[in-house]
KESE-875192 format. One record per residue: x, y, z of N, C-alpha, C in turn; residue in one letter; residue number from 1. Coordinates in pm, whole numbers. Atoms other than C-alpha are relative to their C-alpha. Last residue first. Example, Ala and Ser with C-alpha at 12.3 -4.5 7.8 and 13.67 -1.06 7.14 Angstrom:
! residues 2
<node n_u="-82" n_v="-119" n_w="-6" ca_u="1367" ca_v="-106" ca_w="714" c_u="-77" c_v="109" c_w="73" pake="S" vonu="2"/>
<node n_u="89" n_v="-119" n_w="0" ca_u="1230" ca_v="-450" ca_w="780" c_u="90" c_v="120" c_w="0" pake="A" vonu="1"/>
! end
This chain:
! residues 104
<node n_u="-98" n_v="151" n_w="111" ca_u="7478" ca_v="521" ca_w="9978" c_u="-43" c_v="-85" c_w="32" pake="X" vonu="104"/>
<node n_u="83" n_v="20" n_w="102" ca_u="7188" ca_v="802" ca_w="10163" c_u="79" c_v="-113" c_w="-112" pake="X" vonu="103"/>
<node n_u="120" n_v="81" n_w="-86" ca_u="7363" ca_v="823" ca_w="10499" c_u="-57" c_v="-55" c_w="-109" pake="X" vonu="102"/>
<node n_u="-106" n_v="90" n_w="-92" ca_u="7745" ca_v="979" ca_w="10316" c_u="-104" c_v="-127" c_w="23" pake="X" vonu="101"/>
<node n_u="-57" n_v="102" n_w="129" ca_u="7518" ca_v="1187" ca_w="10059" c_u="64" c_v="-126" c_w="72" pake="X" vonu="100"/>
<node n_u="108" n_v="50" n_w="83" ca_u="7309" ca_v="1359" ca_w="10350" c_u="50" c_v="-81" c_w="-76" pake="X" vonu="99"/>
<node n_u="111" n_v="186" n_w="-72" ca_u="7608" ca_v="1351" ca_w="10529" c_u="-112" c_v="-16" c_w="-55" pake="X" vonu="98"/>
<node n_u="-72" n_v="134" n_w="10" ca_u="7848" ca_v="1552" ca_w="10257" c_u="-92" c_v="-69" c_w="124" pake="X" vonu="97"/>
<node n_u="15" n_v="128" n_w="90" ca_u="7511" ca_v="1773" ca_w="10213" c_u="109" c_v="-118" c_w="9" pake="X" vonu="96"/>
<node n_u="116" n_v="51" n_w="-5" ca_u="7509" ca_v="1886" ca_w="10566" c_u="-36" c_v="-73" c_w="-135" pake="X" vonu="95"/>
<node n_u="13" n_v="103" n_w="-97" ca_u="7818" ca_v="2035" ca_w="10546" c_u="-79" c_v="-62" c_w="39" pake="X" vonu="94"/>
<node n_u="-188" n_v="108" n_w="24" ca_u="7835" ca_v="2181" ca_w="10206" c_u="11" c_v="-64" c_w="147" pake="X" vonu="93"/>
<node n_u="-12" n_v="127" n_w="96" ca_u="7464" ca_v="2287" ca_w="10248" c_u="87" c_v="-94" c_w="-47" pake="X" vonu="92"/>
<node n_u="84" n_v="115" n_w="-53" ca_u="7503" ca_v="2445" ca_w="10577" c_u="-43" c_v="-108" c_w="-59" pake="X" vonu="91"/>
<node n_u="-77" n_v="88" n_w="-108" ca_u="7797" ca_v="2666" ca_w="10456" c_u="-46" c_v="-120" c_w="25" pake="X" vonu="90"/>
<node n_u="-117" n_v="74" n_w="60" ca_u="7576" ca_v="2754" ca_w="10137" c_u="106" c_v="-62" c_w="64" pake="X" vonu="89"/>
<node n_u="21" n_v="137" n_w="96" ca_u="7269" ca_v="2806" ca_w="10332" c_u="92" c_v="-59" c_w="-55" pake="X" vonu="88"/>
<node n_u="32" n_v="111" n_w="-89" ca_u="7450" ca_v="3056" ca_w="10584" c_u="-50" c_v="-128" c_w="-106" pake="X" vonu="87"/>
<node n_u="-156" n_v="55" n_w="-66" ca_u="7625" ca_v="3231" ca_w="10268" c_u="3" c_v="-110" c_w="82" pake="X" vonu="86"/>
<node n_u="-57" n_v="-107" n_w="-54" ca_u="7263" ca_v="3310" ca_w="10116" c_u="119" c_v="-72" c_w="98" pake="X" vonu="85"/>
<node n_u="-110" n_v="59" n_w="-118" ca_u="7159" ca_v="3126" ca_w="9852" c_u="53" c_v="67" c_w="63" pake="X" vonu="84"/>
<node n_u="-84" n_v="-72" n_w="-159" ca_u="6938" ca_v="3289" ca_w="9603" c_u="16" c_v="-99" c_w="94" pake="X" vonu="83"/>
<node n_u="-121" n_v="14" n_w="52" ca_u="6749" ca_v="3205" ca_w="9235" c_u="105" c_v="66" c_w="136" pake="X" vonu="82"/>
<node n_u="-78" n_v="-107" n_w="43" ca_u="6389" ca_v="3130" ca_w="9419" c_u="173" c_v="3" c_w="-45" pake="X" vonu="81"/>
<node n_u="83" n_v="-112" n_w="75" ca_u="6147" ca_v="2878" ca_w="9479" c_u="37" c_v="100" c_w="-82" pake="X" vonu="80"/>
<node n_u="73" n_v="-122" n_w="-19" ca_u="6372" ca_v="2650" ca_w="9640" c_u="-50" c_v="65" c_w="-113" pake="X" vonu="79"/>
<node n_u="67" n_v="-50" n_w="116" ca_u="6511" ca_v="2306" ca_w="9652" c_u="-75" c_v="144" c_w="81" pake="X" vonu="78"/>
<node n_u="26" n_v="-97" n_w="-5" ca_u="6843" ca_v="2154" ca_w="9877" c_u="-142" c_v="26" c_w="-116" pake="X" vonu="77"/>
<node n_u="-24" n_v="-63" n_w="-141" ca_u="7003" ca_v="1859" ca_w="9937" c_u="-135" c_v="97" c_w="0" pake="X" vonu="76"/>
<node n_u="68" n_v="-148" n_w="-22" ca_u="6884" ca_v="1668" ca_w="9609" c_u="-7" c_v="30" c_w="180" pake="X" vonu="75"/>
<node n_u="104" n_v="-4" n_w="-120" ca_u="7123" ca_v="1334" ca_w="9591" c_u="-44" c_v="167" c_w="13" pake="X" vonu="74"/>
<node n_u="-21" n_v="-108" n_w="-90" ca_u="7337" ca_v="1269" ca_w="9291" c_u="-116" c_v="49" c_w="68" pake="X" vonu="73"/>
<node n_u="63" n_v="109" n_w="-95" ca_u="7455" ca_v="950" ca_w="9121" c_u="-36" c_v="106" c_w="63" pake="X" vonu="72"/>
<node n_u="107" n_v="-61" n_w="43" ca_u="7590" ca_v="1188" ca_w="8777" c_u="-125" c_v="-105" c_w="121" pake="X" vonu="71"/>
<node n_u="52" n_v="114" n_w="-72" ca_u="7857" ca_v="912" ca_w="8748" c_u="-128" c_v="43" c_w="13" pake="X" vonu="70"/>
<node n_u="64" n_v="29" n_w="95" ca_u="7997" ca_v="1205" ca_w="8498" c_u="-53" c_v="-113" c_w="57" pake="X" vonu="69"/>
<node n_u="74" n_v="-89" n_w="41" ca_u="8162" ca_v="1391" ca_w="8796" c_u="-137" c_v="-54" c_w="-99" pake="X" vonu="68"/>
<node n_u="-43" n_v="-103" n_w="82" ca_u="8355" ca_v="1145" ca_w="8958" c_u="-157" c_v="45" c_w="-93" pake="X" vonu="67"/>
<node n_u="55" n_v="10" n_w="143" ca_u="8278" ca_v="1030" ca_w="9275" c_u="-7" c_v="80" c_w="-112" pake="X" vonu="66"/>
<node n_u="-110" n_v="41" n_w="130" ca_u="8497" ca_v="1128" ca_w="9550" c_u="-72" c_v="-94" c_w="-81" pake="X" vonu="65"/>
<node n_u="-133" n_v="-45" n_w="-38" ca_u="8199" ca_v="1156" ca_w="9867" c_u="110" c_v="-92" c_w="-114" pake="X" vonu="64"/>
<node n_u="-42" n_v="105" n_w="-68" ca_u="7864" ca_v="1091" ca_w="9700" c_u="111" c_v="50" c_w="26" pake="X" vonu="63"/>
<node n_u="-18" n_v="193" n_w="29" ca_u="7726" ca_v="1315" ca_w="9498" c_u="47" c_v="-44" c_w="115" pake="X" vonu="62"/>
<node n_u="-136" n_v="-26" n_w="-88" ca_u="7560" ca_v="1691" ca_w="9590" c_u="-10" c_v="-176" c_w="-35" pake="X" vonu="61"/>
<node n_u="-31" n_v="170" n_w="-60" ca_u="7264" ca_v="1821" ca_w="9454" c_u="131" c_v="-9" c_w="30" pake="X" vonu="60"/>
<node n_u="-140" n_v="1" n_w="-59" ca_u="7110" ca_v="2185" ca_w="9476" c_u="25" c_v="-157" c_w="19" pake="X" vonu="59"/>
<node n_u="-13" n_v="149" n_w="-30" ca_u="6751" ca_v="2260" ca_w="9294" c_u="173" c_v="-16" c_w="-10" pake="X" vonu="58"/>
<node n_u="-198" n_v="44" n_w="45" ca_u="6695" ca_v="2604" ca_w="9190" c_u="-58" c_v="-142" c_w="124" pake="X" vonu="57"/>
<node n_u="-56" n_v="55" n_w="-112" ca_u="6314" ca_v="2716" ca_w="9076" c_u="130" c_v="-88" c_w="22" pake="X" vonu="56"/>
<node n_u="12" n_v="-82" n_w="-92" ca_u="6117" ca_v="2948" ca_w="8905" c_u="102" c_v="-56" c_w="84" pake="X" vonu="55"/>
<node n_u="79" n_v="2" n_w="-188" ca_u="5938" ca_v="2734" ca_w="8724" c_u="62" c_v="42" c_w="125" pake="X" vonu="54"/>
<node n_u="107" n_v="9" n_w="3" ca_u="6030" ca_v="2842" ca_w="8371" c_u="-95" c_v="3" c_w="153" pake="X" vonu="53"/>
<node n_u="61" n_v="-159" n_w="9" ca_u="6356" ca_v="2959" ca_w="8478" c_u="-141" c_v="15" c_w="-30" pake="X" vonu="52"/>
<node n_u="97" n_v="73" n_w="74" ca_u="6463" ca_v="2548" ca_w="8608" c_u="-79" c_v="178" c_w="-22" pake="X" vonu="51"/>
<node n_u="93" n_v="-131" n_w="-25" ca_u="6783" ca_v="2639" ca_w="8815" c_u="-105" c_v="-5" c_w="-150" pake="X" vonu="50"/>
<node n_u="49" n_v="-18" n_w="130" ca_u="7036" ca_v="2364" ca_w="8840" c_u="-127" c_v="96" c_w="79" pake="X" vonu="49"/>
<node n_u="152" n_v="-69" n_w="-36" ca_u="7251" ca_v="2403" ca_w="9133" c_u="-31" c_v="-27" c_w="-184" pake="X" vonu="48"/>
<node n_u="89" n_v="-60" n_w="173" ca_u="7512" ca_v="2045" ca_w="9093" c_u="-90" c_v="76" c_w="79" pake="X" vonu="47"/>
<node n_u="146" n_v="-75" n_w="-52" ca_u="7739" ca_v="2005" ca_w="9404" c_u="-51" c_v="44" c_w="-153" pake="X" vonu="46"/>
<node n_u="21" n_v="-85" n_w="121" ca_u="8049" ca_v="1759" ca_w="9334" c_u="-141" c_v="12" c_w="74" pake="X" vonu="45"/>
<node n_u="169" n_v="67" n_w="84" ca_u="8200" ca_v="1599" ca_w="9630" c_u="-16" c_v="130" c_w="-119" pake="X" vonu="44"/>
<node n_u="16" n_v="145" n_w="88" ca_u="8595" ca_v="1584" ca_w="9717" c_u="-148" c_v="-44" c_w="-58" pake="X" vonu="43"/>
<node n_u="-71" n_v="134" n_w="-58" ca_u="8581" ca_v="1916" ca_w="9914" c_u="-8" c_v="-134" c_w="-30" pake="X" vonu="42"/>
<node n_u="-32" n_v="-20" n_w="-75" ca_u="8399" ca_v="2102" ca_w="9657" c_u="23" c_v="-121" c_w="99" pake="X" vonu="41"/>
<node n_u="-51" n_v="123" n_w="-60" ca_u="8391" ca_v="1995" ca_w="9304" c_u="68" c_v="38" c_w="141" pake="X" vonu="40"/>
<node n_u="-140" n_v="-29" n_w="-44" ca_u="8183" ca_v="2271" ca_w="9133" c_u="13" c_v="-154" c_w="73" pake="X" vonu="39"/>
<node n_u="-46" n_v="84" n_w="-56" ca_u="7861" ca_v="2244" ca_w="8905" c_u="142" c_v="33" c_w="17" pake="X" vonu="38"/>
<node n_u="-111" n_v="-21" n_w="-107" ca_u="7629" ca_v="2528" ca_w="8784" c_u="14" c_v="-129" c_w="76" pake="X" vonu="37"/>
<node n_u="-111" n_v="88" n_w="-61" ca_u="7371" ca_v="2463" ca_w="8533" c_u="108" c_v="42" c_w="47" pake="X" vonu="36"/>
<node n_u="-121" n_v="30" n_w="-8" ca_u="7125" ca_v="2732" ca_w="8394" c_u="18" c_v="-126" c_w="95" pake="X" vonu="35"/>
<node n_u="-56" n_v="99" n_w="-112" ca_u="6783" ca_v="2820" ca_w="8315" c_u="117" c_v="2" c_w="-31" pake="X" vonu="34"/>
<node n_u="-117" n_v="-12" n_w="-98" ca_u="6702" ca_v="3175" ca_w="8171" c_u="46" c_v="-93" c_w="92" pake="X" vonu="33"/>
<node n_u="-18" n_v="-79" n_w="-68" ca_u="6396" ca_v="3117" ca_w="8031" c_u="109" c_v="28" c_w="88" pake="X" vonu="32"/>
<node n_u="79" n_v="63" n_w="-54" ca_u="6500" ca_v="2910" ca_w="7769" c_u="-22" c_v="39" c_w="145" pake="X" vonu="31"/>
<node n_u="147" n_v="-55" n_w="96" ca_u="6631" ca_v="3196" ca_w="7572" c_u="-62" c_v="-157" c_w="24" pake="X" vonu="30"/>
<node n_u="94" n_v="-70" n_w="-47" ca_u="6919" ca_v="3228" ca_w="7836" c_u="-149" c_v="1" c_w="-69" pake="X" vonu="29"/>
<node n_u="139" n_v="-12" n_w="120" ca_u="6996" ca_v="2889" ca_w="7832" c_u="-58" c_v="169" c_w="49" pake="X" vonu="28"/>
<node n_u="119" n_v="-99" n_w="5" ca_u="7332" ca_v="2889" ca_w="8040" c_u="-104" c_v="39" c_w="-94" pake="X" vonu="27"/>
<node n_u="99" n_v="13" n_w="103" ca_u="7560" ca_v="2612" ca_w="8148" c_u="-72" c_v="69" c_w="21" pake="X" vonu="26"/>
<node n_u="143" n_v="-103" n_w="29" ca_u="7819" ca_v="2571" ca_w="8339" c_u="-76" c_v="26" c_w="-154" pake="X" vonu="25"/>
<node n_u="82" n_v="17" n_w="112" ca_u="8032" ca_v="2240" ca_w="8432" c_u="-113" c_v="150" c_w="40" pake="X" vonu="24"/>
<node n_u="35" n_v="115" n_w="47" ca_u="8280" ca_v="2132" ca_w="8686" c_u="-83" c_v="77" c_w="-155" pake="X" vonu="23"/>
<node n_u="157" n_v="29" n_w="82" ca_u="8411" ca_v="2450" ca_w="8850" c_u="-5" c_v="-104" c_w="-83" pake="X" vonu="22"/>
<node n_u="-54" n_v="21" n_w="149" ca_u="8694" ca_v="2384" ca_w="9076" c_u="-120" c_v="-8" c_w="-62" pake="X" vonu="21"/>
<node n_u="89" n_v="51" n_w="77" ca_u="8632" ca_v="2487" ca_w="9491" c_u="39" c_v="18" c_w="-149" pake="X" vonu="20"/>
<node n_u="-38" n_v="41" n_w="144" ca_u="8812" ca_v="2575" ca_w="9780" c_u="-43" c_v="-51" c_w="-82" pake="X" vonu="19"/>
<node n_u="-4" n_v="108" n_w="58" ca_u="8611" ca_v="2725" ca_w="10067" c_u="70" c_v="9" c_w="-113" pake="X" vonu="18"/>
<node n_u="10" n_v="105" n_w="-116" ca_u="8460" ca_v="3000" ca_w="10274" c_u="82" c_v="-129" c_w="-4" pake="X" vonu="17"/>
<node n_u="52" n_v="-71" n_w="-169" ca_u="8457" ca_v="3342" ca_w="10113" c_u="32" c_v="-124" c_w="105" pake="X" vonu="16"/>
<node n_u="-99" n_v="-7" n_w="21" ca_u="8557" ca_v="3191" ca_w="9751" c_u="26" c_v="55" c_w="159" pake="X" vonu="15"/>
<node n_u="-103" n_v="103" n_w="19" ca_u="8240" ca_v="3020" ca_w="9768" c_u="135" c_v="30" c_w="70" pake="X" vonu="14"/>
<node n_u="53" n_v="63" n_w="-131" ca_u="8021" ca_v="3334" ca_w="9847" c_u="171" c_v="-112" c_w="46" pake="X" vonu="13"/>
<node n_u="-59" n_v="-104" n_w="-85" ca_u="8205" ca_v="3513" ca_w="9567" c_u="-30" c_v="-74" c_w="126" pake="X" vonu="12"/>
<node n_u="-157" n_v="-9" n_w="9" ca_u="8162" ca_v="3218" ca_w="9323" c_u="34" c_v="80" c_w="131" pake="X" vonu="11"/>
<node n_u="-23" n_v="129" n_w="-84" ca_u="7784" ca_v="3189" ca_w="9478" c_u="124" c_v="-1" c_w="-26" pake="X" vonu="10"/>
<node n_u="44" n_v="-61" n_w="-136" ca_u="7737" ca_v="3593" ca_w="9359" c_u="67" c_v="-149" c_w="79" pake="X" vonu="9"/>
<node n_u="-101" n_v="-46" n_w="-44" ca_u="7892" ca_v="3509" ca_w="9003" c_u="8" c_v="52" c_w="172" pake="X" vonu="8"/>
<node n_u="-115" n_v="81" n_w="-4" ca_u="7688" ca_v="3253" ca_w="8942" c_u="93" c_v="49" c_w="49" pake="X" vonu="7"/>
<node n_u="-8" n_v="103" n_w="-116" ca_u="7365" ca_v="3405" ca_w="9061" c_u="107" c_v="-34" c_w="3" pake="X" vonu="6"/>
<node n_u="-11" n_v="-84" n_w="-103" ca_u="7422" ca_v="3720" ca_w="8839" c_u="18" c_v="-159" c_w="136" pake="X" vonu="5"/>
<node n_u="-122" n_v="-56" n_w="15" ca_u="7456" ca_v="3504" ca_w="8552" c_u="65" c_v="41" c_w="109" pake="X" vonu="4"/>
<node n_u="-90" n_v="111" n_w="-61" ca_u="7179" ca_v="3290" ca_w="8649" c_u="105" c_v="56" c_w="-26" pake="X" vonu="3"/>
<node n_u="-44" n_v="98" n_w="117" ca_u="6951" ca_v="3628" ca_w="8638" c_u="103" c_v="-138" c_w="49" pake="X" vonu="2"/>
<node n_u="-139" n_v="32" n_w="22" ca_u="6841" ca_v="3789" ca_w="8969" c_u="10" c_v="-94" c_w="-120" pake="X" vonu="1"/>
! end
């Protein structure tokens, strides 16, 4: 899966469960295909960055209503692979606002 393809798959996910405002994308394809994806769901911001060299996405999540460029942001999530599947993405938006909530 490219980050293209990812982005538009987690939009669809997203739009499935939740209200959400994209923050910031970003796409290197001729660095192996990493990207940046950031939205501002329910008052937190979720950064996936996706590292194409190594393969691997990394999911953060700020603090409850911190703004975007504070950039204070706690790793929920890391995997191996460019995929989130609906259950992860529910479990990460509720499970990251307390990870971020416990971790201030």
């Amino acid at each position: 899966m490219t980050f293209e393809i990812f982005r538009k798959d987690i939009e669809h996910k997203l739009n499935s469960i939740v209200k959400f405002e994209m923050l910031e994308y970003h796409y290197t394809p001729n660095d192996f295909g990493s990207g940046i994806l950031a939205y501002r769901i329910k008052g937190q911001n979720h950064k996936f960055v996706f590292d194409g060299k190594e393969n691997s996405l990394t999911w953060f999540v700020s603090k409850p209503h911190q703004k975007y460029l504070d950039q204070n942001l706690i790793a929920v999530i890391k995997k191996d692979k460019l995929e989130l599947s609906l259950d992860e993405l529910k479990n990460g938006i509720k499970n990251g606002a307390q990870q971020a909530w416990y971790k201030a």
